[in-house]
DRENNU-499799 format. One record per residue: x, y, z of N, C-alpha, C in turn. Coordinates in steps of 0.2 Angstrom, whole numbers, plus 5000, padded with zeros to 4 digits. Layout:
XYZXYZXYZ
...
REM end
This chain:
515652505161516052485155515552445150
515652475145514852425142515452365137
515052325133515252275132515852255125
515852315123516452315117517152345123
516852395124517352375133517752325136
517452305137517352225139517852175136
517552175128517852145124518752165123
518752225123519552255122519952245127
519752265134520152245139520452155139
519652125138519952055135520452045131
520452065126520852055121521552095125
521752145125522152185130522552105135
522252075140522452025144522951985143
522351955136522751895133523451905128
523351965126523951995123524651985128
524152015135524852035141525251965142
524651905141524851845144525251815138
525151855132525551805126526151825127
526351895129527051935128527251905133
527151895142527551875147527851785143
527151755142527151675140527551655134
527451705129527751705123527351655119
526651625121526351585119525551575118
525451585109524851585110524551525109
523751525113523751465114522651465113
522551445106521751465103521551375104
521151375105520851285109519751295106
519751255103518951265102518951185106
518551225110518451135116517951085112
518351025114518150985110517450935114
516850915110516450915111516450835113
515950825119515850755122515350715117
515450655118515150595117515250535118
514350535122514450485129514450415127
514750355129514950295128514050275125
514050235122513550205119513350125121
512750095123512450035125511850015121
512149975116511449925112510849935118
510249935117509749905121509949815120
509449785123509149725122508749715117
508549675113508149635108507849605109
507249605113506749545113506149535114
505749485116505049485111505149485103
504549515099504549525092505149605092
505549575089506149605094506249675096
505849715099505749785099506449795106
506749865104507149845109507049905114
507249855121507049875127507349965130
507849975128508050035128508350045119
508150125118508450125111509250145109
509550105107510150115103510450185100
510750215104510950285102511250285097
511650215094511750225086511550205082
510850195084510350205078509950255078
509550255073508950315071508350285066
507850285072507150275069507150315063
506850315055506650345050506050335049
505550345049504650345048504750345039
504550285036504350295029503750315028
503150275032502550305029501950315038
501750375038501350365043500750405043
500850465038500150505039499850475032
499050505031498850505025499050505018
499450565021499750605014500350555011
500750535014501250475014501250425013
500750395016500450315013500150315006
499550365004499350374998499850424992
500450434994500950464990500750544988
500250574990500250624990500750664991
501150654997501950674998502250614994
502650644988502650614982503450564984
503750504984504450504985504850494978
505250484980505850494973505650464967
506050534961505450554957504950534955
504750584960504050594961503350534960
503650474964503450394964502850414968
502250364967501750364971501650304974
501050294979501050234981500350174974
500450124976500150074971499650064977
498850034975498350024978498049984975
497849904977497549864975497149834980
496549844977495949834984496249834992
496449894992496849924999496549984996
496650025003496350105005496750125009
496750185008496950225014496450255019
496350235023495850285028496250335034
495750375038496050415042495750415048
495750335051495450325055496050365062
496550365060497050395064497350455060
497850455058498050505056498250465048
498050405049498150365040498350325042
498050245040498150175038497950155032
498250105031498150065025497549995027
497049975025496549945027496249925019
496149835021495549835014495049855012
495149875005494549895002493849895003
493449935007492649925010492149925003
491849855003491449844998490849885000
490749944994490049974995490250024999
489850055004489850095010490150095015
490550135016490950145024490750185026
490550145034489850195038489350215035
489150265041488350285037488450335034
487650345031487650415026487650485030
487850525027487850585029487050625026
486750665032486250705026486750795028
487050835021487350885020486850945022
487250975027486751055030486751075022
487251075018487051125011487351085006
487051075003486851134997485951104998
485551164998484751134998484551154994
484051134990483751144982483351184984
482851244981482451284985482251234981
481851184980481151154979481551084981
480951044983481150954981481150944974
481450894972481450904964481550814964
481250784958481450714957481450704950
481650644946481850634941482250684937
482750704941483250764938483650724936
484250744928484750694928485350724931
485850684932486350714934487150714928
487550734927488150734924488750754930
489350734931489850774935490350764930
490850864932491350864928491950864933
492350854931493050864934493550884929
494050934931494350984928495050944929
495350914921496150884922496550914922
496451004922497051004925497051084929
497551104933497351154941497051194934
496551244941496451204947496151164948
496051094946495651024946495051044949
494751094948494151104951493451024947
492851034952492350994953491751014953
491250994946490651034947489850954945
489550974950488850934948488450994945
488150944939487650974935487050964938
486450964937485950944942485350964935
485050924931484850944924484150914927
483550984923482750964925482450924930
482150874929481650834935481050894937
480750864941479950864943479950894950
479150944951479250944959478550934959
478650914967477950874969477450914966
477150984963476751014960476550974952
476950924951477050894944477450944939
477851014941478051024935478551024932
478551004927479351004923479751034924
480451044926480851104926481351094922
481651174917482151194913482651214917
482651184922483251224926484051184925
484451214929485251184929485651214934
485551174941485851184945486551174946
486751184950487751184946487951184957
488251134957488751154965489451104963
490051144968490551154966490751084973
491251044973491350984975492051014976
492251034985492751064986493251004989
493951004988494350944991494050904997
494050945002493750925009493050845007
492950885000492150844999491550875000
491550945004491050965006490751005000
489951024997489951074992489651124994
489751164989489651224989488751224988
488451284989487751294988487451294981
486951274980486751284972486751344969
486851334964487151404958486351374951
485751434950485351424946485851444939
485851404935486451434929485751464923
486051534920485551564917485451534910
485951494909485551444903485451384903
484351424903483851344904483751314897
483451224900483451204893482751204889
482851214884482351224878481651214883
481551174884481051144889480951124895
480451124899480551114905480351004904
481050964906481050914907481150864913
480750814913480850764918481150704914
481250644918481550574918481850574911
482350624909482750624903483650594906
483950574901484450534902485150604900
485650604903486050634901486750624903
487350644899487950624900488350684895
489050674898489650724895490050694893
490150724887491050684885491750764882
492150734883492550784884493350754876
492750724871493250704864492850694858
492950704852492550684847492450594845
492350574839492450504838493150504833
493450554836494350534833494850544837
494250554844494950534848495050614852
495050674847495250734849494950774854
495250824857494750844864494550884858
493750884865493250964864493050964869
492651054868492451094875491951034878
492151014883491750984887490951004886
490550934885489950954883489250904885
488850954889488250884891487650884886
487450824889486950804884486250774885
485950794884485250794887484650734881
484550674884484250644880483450634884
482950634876482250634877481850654882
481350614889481550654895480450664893
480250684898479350694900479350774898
478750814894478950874897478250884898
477750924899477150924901476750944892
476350884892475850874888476250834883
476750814883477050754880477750734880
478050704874478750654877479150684871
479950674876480350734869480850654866
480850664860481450614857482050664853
482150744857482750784855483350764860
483650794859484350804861484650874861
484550894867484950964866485550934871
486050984867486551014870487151054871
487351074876487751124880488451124880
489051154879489651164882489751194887
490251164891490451204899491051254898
490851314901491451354899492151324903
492651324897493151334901493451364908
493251434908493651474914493051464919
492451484916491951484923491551424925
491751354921491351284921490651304922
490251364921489551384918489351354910
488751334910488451314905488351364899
488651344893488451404889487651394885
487551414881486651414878486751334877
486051334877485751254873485751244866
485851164861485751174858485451134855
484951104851484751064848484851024843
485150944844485450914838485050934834
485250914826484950894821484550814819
484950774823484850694822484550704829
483950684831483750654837483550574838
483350554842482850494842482450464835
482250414835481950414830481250414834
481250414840480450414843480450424850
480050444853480250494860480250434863
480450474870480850404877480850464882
480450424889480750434894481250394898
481250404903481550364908482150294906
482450314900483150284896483750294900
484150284898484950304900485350314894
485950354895486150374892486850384892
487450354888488050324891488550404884
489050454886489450454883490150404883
490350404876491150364878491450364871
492150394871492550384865492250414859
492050474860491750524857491150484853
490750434855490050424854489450434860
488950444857488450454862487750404862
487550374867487350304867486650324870
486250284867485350304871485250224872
484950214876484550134877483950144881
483650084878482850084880482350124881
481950144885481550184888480750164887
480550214890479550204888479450254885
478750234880478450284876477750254878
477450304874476650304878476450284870
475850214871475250234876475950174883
476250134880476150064883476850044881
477450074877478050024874478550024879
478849984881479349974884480049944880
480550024878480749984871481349964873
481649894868482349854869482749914863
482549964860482849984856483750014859
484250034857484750054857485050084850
485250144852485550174847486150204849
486650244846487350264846487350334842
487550394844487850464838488550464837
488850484833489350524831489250584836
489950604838490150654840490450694838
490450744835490850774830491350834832
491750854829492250904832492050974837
491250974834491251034838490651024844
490550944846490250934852489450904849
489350944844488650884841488550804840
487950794842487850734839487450724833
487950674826487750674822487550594821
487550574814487550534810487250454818
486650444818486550404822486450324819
486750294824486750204820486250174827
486050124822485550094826485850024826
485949994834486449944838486049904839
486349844842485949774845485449784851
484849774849484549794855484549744860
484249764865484249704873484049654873
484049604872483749544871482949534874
482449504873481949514877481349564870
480949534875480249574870480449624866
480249664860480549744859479949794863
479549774865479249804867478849804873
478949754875478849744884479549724889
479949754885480649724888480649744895
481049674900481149684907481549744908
482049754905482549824906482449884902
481749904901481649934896481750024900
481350014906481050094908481650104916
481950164914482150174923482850114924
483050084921483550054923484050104924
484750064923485450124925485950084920
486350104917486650094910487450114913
487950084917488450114918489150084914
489750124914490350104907490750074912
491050034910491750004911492050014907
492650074907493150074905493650014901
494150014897494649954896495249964902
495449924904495849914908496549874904
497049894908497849874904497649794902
497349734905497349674904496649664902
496149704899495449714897495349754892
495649744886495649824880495049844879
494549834879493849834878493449874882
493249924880492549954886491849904885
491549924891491049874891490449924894
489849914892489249934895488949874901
488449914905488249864908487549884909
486849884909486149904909486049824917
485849864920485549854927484949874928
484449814932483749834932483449834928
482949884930482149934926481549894928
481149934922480449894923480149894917
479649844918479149844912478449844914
478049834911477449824913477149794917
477449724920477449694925477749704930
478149754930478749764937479249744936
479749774942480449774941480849714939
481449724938481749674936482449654940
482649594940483349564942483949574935
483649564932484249564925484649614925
485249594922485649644921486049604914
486249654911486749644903487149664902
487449654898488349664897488449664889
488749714888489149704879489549754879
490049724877490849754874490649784869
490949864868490949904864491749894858
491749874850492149894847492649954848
493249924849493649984849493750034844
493950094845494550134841494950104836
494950124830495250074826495050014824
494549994824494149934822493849954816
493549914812493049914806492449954810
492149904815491449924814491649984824
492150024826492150054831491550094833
491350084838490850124843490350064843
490150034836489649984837489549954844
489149904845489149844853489049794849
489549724853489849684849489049644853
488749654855488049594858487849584863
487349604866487049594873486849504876
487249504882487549434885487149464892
486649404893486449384898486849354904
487049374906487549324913486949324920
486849274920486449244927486649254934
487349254934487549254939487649334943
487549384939487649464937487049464939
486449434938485849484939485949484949
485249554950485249574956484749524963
484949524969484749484972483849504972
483749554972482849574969482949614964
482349644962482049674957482149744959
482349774952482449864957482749904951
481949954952482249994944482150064948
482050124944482150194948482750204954
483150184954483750204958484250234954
484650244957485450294955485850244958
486550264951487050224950487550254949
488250244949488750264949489450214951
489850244945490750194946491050234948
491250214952491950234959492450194958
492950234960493750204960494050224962
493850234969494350284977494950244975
495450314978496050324976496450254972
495950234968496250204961496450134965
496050104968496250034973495749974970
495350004964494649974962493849984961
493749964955493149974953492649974956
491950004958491449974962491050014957
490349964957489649984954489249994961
489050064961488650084967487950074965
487550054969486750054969486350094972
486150164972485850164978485050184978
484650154984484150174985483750124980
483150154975482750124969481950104972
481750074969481050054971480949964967
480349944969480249864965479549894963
479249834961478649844959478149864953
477749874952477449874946477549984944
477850004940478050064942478550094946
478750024949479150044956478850074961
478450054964477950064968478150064976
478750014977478950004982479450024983
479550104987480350124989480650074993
481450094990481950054997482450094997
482750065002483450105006484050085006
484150025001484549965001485150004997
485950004998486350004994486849954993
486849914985487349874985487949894980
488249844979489049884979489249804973
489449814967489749754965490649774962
491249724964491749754962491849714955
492349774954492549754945493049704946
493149664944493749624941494249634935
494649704935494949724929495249674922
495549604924495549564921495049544915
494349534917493749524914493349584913
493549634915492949704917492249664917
492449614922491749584926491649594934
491349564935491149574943491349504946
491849514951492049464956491349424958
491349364961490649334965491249334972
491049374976491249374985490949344990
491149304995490549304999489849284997
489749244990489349204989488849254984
489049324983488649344977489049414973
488849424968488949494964488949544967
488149564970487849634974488149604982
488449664984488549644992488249704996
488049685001487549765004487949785008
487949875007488249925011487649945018
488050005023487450045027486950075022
486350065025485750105022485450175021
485250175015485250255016484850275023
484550355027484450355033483450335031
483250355024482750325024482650325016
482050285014481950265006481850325004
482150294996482450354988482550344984
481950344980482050324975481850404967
482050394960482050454956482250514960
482950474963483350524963483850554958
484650584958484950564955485650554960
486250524955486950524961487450524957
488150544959488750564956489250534962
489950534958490150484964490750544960
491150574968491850604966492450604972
493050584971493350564974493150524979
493250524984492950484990492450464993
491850484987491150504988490650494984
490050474987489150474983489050514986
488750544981487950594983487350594979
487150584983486350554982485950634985
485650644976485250714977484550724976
484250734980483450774978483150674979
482750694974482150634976481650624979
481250554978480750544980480950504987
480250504991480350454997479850424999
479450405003478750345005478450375002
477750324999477250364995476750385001
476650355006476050355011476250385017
476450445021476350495014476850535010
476550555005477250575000477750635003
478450585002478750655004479350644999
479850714997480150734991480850754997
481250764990481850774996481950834990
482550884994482950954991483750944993
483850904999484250905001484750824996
485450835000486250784997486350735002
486550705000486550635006487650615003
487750585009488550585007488750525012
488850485006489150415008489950415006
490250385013491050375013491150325008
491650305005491950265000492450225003
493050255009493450225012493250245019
493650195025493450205029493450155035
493050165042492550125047492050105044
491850055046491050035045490850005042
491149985037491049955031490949875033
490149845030490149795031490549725028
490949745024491249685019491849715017
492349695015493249715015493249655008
493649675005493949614998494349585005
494249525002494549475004495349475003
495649514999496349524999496449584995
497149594996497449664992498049694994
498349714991499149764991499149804991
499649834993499849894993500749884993
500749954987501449954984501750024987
502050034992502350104993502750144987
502650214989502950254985503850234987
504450254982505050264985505350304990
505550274996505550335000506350345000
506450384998507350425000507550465008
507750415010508250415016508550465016
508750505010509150605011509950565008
510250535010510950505012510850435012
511450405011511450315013511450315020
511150255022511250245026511550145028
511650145034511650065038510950025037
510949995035509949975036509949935043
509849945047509949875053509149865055
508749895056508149835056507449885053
507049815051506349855047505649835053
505449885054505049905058504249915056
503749905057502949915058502749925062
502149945060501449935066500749925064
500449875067499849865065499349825069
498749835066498149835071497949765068
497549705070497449645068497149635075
496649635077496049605082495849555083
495449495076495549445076496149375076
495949325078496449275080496649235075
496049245072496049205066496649215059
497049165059497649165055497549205049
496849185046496649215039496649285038
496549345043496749405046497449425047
497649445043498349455044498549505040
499349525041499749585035500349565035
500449535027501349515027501549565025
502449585026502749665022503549625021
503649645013504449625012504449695009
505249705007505649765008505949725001
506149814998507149814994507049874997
507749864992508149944993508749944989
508950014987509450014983509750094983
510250094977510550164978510250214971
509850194969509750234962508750234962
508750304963507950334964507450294960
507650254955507050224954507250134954
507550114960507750054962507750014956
508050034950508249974944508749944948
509249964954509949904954509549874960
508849864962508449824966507749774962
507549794956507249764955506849714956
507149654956507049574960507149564967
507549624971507849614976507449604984
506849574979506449594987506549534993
506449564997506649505005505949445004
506149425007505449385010505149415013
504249385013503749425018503849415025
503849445028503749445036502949425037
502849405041502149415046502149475050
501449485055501249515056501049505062
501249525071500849495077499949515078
499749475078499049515079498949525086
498449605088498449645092498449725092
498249745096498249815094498749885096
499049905089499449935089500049915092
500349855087500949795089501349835085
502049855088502549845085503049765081
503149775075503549725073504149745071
504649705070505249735068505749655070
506149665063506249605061507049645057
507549615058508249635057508449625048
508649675047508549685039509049625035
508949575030509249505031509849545024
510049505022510649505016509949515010
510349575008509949595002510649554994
510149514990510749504987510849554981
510549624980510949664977511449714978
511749694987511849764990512449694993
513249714992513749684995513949694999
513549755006513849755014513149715017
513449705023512749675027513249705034
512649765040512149765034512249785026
511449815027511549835017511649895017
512049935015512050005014511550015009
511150065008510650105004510350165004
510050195001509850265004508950275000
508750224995508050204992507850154996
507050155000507150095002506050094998
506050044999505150024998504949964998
504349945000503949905004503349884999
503049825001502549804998502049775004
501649775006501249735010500449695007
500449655009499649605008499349615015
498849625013497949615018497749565019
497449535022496849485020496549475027
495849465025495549435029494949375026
494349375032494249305029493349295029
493049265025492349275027492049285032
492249235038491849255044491949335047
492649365046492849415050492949485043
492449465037492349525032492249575033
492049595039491749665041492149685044
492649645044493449685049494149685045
494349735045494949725040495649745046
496349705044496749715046497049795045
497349825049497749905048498549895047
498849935044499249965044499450005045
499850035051499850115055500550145050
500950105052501650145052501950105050
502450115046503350085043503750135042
504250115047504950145046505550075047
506150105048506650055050507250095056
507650035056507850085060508750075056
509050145056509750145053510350175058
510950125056511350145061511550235058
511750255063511850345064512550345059
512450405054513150385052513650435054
514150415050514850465054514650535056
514850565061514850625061515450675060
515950665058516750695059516750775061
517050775064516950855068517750875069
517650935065518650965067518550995076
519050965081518951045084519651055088
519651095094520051075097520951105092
520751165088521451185085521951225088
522351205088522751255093523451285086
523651355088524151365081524551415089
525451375088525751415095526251395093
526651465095527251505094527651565097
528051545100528351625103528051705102
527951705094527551765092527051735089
526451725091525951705086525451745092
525051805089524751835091523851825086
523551785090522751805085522951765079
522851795073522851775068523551805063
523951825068524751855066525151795068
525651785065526551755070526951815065
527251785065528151805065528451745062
528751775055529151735052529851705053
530051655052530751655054530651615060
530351585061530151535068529751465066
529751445070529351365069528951395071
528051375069527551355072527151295072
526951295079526751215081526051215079
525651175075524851175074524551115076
523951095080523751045083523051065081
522851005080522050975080521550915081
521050905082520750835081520150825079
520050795077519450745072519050695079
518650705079518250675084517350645078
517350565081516750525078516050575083
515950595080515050605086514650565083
514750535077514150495074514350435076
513950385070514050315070514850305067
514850215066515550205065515750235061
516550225057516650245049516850175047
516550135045516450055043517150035041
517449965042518149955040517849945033
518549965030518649965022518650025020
518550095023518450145022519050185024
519250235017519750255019519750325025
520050335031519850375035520450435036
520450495034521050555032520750595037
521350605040521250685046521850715041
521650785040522250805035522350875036
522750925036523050995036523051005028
522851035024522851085017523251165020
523651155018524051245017524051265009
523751335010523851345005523751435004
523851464998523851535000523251544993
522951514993522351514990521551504995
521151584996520351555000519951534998
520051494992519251464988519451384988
519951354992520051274989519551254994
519151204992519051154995518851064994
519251055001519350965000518950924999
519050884996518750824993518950754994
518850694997519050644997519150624989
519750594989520350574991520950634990
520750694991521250724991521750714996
522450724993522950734999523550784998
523750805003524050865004524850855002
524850844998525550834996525850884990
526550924991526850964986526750944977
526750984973526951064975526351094975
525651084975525251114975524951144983
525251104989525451124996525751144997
525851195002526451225007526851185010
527251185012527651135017527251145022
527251065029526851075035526151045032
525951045025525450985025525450935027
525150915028524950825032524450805032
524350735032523850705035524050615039
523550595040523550545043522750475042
523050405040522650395038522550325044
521750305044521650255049521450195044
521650145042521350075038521450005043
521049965041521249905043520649905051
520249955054519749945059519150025056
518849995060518250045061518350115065
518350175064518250235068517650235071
517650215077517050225080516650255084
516050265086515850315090516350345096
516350425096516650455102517350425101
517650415095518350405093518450485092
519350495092519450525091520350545087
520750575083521350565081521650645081
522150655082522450695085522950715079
523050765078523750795068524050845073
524850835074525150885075525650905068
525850965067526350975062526651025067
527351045059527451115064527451165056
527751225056527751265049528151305049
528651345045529051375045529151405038
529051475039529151515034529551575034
529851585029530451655030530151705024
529751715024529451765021528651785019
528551855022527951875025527451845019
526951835019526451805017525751785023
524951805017524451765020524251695019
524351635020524051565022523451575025
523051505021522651465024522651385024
522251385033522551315032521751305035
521851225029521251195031521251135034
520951155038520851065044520251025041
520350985039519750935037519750865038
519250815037519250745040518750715035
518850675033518450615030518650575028
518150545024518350465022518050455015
518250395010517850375006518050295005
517650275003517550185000518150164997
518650144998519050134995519250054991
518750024991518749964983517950014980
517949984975517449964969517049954971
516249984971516150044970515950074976
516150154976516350194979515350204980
514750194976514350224976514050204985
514250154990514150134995514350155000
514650215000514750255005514450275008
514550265015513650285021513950365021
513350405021513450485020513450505028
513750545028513850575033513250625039
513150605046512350635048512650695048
513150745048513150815047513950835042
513650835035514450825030514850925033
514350945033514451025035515051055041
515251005045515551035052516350975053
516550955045517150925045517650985044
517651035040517951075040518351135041
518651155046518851225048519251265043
519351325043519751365039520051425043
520751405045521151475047521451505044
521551565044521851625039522451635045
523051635041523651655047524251725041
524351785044524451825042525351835044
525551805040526351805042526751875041
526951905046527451965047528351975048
528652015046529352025050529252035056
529452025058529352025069529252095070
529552145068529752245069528852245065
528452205062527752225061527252215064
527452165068526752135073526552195075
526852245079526352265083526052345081
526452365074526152415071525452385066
525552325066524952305064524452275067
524752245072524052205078523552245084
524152295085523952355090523252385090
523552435083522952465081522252415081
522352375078521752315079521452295084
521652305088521652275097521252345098
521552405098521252475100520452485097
520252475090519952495087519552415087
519452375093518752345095518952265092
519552255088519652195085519952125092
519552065091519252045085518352055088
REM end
């Protein structure tokens, strides 16, 4: 007998047993739910066994959550202030590593078919998808002394790993060494253009260039198109200068010229709409000799941006050399804004003492980083001292910005603080800093005896290792949405703190509210908590009276978090962690229809017979959490002979819009609580054939002001049943029902 067999005789049985009994009798068994025991609370009060009517929620625990990557309501990110995220696990929050975290990497690829030194470098990054990443790698020297017009090009993939060198087919005009170069991506009015590099002065064999060529980056293929030659150049050649784009001007400083000048000069171009540089002015020069300046040759020339509490960009010139060898100085001056009289100008070159470098070091590579936006850092890496620079090193220091002053903080007793060492000295090389990374490329290494690099070196930016951590910093979570409100009953972390020292520590306060961007939260923040120290402590401290939120607990369904860092000079190389944040919410209602029963003399399946009373029974069972007193709580029957209604609190079943036999039943004045249950009988009676449906439904809503505090439901989906009951003259049922039985129904 195969199974629709099976099925018929079945149906066949129960038929037999309705006509002997006269009574049918349809039951959906009603589901258990087992009595519920708080744990205990104790210690930093983690509880001993967990509370079945609550539920852990994880606000933030992997990388991608911590740094808002997984974006929360509307599309909030997290805020980073001298805090990082590392993935020394699967993602903490940790102080910002001054300089270098860990050591350097040396990359199996990309390898330059030649060693090559004094190349300059430019990097582009693409604003918008696919945000692609490309290093320029412009001329430099190889150990045979010759020039090169080359333009190597590798691609800087998410991971950070790059791609192999790409020869791009347009060389420049000349084969060039120790030239200065830079991109910018706008005119001097602000307006974009094709991204465009630029290649200032520079060695080329049998003399020194004072031109300017250059190139636009293709849009689609980010290849270089042809070269081009300003009109305006130098007014006198220069090597080993630097060379700053910003704010559609382009900036040349110092450099050497032969037999013997070491110049203080500085000049600035127009940029104009289609990427030239024109109309050149001549700026404040460096203070110091004009022509044996300490910072004349080989320094590094890096831009500070304006910052929201710093309107002003700022240059900064580090190092070099003159005649006499390297130097400590470093200078500083404010570039006129946009809309000023005298805009692009430099407002004046300021000695700050306290800014120069702990030794002398010119030929090295520089770059500004601002991993994942937690802070400025000026990198240093590698360089040489001495007269020529004579003396390689392997030193990397790191100074952080102070956005306030677009200065340099004094930490731990100085400006320059030292990172891990390169694996060995490198100097006239070049370095680019992107995302979470330097890359220190090509170069020189020991003179005795000489050896040249081809290969990329890759220092971490966040991370382990790192000898020095800022001394303090924030982090702002993204908004995380709960899906539904919830109970708030306790706020929960975890984190790493090793040292005993008080000054090591991580404080976290909380708000929360009901509207995605926490305007009805604003101020509402808790106090700070502390922090147990030790490893991988859970904390968890019971969520206090929020004063924007009139339940306690609070009802909410937005919640977010702020936490502070610190540690302390002696313990600078260690920073506290931040593993995880969540809370913990009570479970909310569950309301479950089940347990229907429709019975009567003739009531066959989905058929009766008019002209009888029919008995309907059902119940409403909690499988959730409470349903909080003050909450209106309705088990209700809806008849109707329409199949598209559906209920909504406060609806009630009352005429004429109901059939007769609607009902309901209401609970006020206590809690519905777990593994509760309420029981609706009616009866129904009709005298003329007709199809009905009845709807069994259950819910609740807030009943004072305002209703937006309703804890939502952990499954809104399995409150309501729908039966169709098909009313006959008794002489129909079985010309109708039979057949139906026969031909495999239901």
């Amino acid at each position: 007998m195969n199974a629709k067999s099976l099925r018929r005789l079945g149906v066949l049985l129960a038929l037999a047993g309705l006509l002997l009994g006269g009574w049918a009798y349809a039951q959906t068994p009603a589901e258990e739910h087992p009595e519920v025991t708080p744990g205990e609370m104790a210690g930093m009060p983690l509880p001993q066994a967990q509370p079945e009517q609550q539920e852990y929620r994880v606000l933030d625990t992997t990388r991608a959550q911590f740094l808002g990557l997984e974006p929360g309501a509307l599309g909030s990110r997290s805020t980073l202030n001298l805090t990082a995220v590392s993935s020394r696990d699967d993602g903490e929050v940790q102080l910002l590593p001054l300089g270098i975290a860990g050591h350097w990497e040396q990359l199996d690829r990309p390898r330059l078919p030649t060693p090559i030194e004094e190349a300059a470098a430019v990097f582009y990054s693409e604003p918008t998808p696919p945000y692609r990443q490309r290093i320029y790698l412009i001329g430099g020297r190889t150990p045979a002394a010759q020039r090169l017009n080359t333009v190597y090009t590798c691609e800087v993939q998410p991971d950070g790993t790059l791609t192999d060198w790409v020869l791009q087919s347009a060389t420049l005009p000349r084969g060039l060494a120790a030239a200065a170069a830079a991109l910018s991506t706008v005119d001097a009015w602000g307006n974009p253009i094709t991204p465009t590099v630029y290649v200032v002065g520079g060695k080329y064999t049998g003399g020194e260039s004072s031109a300017i060529y250059y190139t636009h980056i293709d849009p689609t293929t980010l290849d270089i198109t042809g070269w081009h030659t300003a009109t305006t150049g130098l007014p006198s050649p220069r090597l080993g200068l630097s060379a700053v784009a910003n704010r559609g001007y382009l900036y040349a400083i110092g450099g050497f010229a032969s037999p013997n000048i070491y110049s203080s000069a500085v000049w600035h171009f127009t940029i104009d709409e289609t990427g030239a540089p024109v109309a050149r002015s001549t700026d404040t020069s460096l203070p110091g000799d004009p022509a044996n300046n300490p910072n004349a040759a080989y320094h590094q020339t890096v831009l500070l941006a304006a910052s929201p509490t710093y309107p002003t960009d700022t240059l900064y010139v580090i190092g070099g050399y003159n005649s006499t060898g390297s130097t400590q100085r470093v200078l500083r001056t404010d570039i006129y804004p946009p809309g000023s009289p005298d805009a692009g100008d430099l407002v004046g070159w300021e000695d700050v003492p306290e800014d120069d470098l702990p030794q002398p070091l010119s030929v090295f590579a520089a770059a500004v980083g601002n991993p994942q936006g937690a802070g400025r850092q000026v990198y240093l890496i590698g360089g040489a001292q001495g007269v020529g620079g004579n003396i390689p090193q392997d030193t990397i220091r790191s100074g952080l910005v102070d956005d306030g002053r677009n200065a340099f903080y004094t930490w731990y007793g100085s400006v320059w603080l030292t990172s891990p060492a390169l694996p060995a000295v490198r100097y006239r090389h070049a370095a680019v800093q992107a995302g979470e990374y330097i890359y220190a490329i090509a170069g020189h290494g020991s003179n005795d005896p000489a050896v040249y690099y081809d290969d990329v070196l890759r220092g971490h930016l966040v991370g382990s290792g790192a000898w020095q951590h800022a001394p303090s910093g924030q982090f702002l979570s993204r908004v995380v949405d709960l899906g539904r409100k919830h109970r708030l009953m306790w706020f929960q972390w975890t984190t790493t703190i090793t040292p005993t020292d008080p000054g090591v520590g991580i404080v976290l306060q909380f708000r929360a509210g009901n509207r995605p961007d926490l305007s009805d939260a604003a101020d509402a923040w808790t106090d700070f908590f502390s922090s147990t120290h030790g490893l991988h402590t859970t904390n968890m401290v019971l969520v206090p009276h929020l004063p924007n939120i009139p339940f306690d607990p609070p009802i909410a369904r937005y919640v977010q978090y702020r936490a502070i860092l610190s540690t302390t000079e002696a313990y600078s190389n260690i920073t506290p962690l931040l593993e995880e944040v969540g809370l913990r919410v009570e479970n909310g209602p569950d309301l479950t229809v089940s347990g229907v029963q429709i019975s009567c003399p003739q009531c066959y399946g989905s058929f009766a017979a008019i002209s009888q009373t029919i008995t309907v029974r059902f119940t409403v069972r909690n499988l959730g959490g409470a349903v909080p007193v003050g909450n209106d709580f309705t088990t209700a029957l809806f008849i109707t002979r329409t199949a598209s209604y559906s209920p909504t609190a406060p609806d009630r079943p009352e005429p004429p819009r109901f059939l007769p036999g609607s009902t309901y039943r209401q609970l006020q004045g206590a809690s519905f609580t777990p593994g509760a249950s309420q029981v609706l009988t009616t009866t129904i009676f009709f005298t003329e054939p007709q199809r009905i449906f009845l709807y069994f439904y259950a819910d609740y809503h807030h009943s004072a002001s305002p209703p937006d505090y309703q804890v939502g439901e952990s499954d809104p989906d399995n409150n309501l049943t729908v039966f169709s009951l098909t009313l006959l003259n008794p002489d129909e049922i079985w010309q109708v029902y039979l057949p139906l039985v026969w031909r495999g129904w239901p």
